[in-house]
Structures are given as C-alpha cells and as structure tokens.
C-alpha positions as CSV (number, residue, x, y, z in Angstrom):
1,X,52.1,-219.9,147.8
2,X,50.8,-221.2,151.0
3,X,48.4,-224.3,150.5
4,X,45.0,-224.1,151.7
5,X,44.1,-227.8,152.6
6,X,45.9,-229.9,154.5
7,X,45.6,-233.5,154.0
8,X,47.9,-235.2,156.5
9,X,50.0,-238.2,155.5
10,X,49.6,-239.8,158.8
11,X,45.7,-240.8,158.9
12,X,45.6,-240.7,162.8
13,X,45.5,-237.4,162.8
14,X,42.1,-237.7,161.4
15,X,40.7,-239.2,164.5
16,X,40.6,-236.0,166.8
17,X,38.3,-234.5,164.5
18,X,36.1,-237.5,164.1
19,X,36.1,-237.9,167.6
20,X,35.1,-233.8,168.2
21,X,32.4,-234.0,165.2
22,X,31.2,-236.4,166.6
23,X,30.7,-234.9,170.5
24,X,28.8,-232.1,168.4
25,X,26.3,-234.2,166.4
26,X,25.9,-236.0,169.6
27,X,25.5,-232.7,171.5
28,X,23.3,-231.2,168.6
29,X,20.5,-234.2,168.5
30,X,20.5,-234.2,172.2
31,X,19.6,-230.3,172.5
32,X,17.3,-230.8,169.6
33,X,15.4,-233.6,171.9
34,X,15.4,-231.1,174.8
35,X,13.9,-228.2,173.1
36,X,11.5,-230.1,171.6
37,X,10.0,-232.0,174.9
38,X,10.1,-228.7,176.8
39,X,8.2,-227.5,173.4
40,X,5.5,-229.8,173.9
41,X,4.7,-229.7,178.0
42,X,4.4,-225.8,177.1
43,X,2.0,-227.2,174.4
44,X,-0.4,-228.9,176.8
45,X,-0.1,-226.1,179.2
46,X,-1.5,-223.4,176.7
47,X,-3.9,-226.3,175.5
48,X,-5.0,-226.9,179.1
49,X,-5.5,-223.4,180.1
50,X,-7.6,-222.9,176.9
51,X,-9.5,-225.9,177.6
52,X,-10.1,-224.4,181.3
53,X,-10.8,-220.8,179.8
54,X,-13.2,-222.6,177.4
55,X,-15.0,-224.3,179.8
56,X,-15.6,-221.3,182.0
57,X,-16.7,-219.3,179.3
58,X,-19.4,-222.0,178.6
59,X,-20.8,-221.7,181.8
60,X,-21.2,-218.2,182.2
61,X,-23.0,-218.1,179.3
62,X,-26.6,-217.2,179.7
63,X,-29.2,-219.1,178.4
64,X,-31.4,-217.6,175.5
C-alpha cells in the first residue's frame, strides 16, 4: 500500500516549502493591503460625489 504522507528523514527538504509558504502569506497580506486602499479612495469618491449631489440638491430647493 502506497503511503500517503511523506515525512522526509532529511529535514532540509522542509525548507523549500517554508520558503514558498512563506512567498504566499507574504503575497496574500500584500494583495489584502492593496484591495483594501483601492477600497477606500473608491469610498471617498462615492462619499464625495454624494456630498456634491447633496449639496446641489440643497440649493435647488425652493424656499416654502
């Protein structure tokens, strides 16, 4: 029967897969940062435009 984990003898062979988990946690947090700032300038550009929509609204009101 063919064994399903493999746990080497030699421990360096651990180290390329440290190394490559590593690159991806790394990669991960830094797209995680990215999406998130370009999450929040969209943020204050919808809250802007609102703002300016707002404003307009107010003065094209009619007084009663």
């Amino acid at each position: 029967m063919m064994e399903f984990l493999y746990f080497p003898q030699d421990k360096s062979e651990y180290i390329p897969a440290i190394v490559m988990l590593m690159l991806f946690i790394v990669f991960a947090a830094v797209t995680m940062i990215w999406f998130i700032k370009i999450s929040q300038k969209e943020e204050q550009k919808v809250d802007q435009a609102y703002r300016l929509d707002e404003h307009a609204n107010k003065e094209n009101e009619k007084p009663r």
